[in-house]
C-alpha positions as CSV (number, residue, x, y, z in Angstrom):
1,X,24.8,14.4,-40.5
2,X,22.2,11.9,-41.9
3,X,18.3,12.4,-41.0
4,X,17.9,9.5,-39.3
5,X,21.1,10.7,-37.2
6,X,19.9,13.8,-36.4
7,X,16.3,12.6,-35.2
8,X,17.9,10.3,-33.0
9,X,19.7,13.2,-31.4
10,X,17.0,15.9,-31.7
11,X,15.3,12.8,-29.2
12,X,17.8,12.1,-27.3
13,X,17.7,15.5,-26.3
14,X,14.0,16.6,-25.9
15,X,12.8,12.8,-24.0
16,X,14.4,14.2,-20.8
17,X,13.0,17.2,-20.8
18,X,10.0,15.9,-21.4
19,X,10.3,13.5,-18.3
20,X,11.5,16.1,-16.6
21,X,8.7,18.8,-17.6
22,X,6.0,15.6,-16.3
23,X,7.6,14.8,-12.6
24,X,7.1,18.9,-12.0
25,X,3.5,18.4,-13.3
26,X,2.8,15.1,-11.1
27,X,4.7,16.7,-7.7
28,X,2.3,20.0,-8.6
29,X,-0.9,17.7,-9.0
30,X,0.3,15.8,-6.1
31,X,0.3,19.4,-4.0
32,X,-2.7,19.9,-5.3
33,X,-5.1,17.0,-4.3
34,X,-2.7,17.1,-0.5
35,X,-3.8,21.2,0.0
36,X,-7.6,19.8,-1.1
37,X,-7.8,17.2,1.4
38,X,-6.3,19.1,4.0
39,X,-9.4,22.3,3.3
40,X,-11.6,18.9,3.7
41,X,-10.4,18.4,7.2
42,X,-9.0,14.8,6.0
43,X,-5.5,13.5,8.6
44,X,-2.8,13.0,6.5
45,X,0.7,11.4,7.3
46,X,1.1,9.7,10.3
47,X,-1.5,11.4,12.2
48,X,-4.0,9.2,9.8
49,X,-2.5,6.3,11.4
50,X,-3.3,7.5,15.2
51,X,-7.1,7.6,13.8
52,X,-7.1,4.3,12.4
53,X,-5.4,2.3,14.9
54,X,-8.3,1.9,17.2
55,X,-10.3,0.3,14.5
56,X,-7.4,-1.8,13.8
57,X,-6.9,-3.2,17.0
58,X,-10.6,-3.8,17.5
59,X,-10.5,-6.2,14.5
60,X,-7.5,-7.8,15.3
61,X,-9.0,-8.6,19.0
62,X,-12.3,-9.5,17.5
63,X,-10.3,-11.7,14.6
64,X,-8.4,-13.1,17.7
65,X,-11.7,-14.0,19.7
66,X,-13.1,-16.0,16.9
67,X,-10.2,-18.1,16.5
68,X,-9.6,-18.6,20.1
69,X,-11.2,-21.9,20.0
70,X,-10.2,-23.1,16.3
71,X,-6.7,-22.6,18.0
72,X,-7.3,-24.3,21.3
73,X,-8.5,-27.6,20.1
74,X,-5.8,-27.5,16.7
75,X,-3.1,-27.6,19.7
76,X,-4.8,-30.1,22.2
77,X,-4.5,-32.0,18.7
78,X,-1.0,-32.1,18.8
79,X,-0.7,-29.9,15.5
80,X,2.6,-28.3,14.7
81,X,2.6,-24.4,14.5
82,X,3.4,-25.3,10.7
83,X,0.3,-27.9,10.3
84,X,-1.6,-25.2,12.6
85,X,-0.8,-22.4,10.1
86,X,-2.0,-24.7,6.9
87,X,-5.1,-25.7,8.6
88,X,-6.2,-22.2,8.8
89,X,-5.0,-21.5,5.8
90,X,-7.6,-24.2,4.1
91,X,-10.3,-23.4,6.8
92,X,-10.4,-19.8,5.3
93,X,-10.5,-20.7,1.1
C-alpha cells in the first residue's frame, strides 16, 4: 500500500473515534455544569418556565397597555391589519 494510501486509512479510522471520544466529553461537561446549577438551587427544565411566566405575562400586558391607543386610532383610521402591522413595524426602528 502507498503512504499516502495508508494515511488516508489510518484517518479514516481514528476521525470517528475521535468525534466519538468528544460527544462523551461534551455530554460529561454538560452533566457537570446541570449537577452545578442544580447544588446552586437554579430551576431547570420546564419548572424554569413556571418561574418565568409571571414576568412574561406582566410584560406582555404592560407592552399591550402602551399600544392600546397606537392601535385604537391606527383602526378608526381605517388601516388594514397588514398596513397596521407595517406601521408599528416603522414606529419601533
Amino acid at each position: 500500500m502507498k503512504p499516502a494510501g495508508l494515511a488516508i486509512m489510518l484517518a479514516l479510522l481514528v476521525s470517528p473515534a475521535a468525534a466519538q471520544h468528544e460527544r462523551e466529553m461534551i455530554a460529561e461537561r454538560t452533566r457537570a455544569t446541570l449537577r452545578a446549577a442544580k447544588a446552586r438551587g437554579v430551576k431547570i427544565g420546564r419548572n424554569g418556565a413556571e418561574c418565568l411566566a409571571p414576568a412574561y405575562r406582566a410584560a406582555a400586558a404592560e407592552r399591550a397597555m402602551s399600544l392600546a391607543p397606537v392601535l385604537t386610532q391606527l383602526v378608526k383610521a381605517g388601516l388594514s391589519a397588514r398596513q397596521i402591522a407595517a406601521e408599528l413595524t416603522a414606529r419601533k426602528a
